[in-house]
N, C-alpha and C positions, 0 to 999 in steps of 0.2 A: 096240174098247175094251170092258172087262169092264163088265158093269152098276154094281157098285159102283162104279168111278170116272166112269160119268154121274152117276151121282146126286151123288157129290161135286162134280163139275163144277158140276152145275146148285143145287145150295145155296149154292156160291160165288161164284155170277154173281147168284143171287137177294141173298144176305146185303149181297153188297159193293154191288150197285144201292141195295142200303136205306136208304145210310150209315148215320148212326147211330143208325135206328128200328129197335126190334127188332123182329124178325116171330114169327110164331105159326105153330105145327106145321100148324094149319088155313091159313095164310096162303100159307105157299111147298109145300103141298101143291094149292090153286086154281089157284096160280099154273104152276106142272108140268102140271096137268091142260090149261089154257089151253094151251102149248106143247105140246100134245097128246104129252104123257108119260106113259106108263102106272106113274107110280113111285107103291108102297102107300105109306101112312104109319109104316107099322113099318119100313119099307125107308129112307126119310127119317130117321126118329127115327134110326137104327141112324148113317147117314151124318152127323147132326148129333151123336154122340153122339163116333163120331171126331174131327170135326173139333173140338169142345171139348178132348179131350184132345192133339192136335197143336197145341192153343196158334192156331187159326184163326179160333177163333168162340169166343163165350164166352156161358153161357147165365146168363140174369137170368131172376128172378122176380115177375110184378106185384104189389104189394104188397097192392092189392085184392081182384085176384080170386086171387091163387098162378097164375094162368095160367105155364104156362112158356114164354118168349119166346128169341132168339139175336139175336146181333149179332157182324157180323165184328169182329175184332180189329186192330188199328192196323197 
C-alpha cells in the first residue's frame, strides 16, 4: 500500500473513532506517533486536506482560538 493511502487509512480510522469531536492536526498526529507511525504533519495536513475535498471529513474552526480542527462526515 502506497504511503498516501496509509495515512488516509489512518485519518479515517482516527476521525471516525472521534465521532463527533473534532480532532486537531496536533491530536491525530500523537495519536499516529503512538501507533508508532512515522507520518509528518505536512503529510497528515496533505491527507486531511484530501479527505475535506472528497466530501469525508470536514474541517471546522474554533471560534476561540481559530485552531483548525476535522471531523468525519456523516
Amino acid at each position: 500500500m502506497k504511503r498516501q493511502a496509509q495515512i488516509r487509512k489512518e485519518l479515517i480510522f482516527q476521525l471516525y473513532h472521534s465521532g463527533h469531536v473534532p480532532l486537531s492536526l496536533r491530536n491525530i498526529a500523537r495519536e499516529a506517533r503512538r501507533a508508532d507511525l512515522d507520518f509528518t504533519e505536512p503529510e497528515l495536513l496533505d491527507g486531511l486536506h484530501y479527505l475535506v475535498s472528497a466530501g469525508l471529513a470536514e474541517l471546522l474552526l474554533d471560534p476561540v482560538s481559530g485552531e483548525r480542527r476535522w471531523r468525519i462526515t456523516a
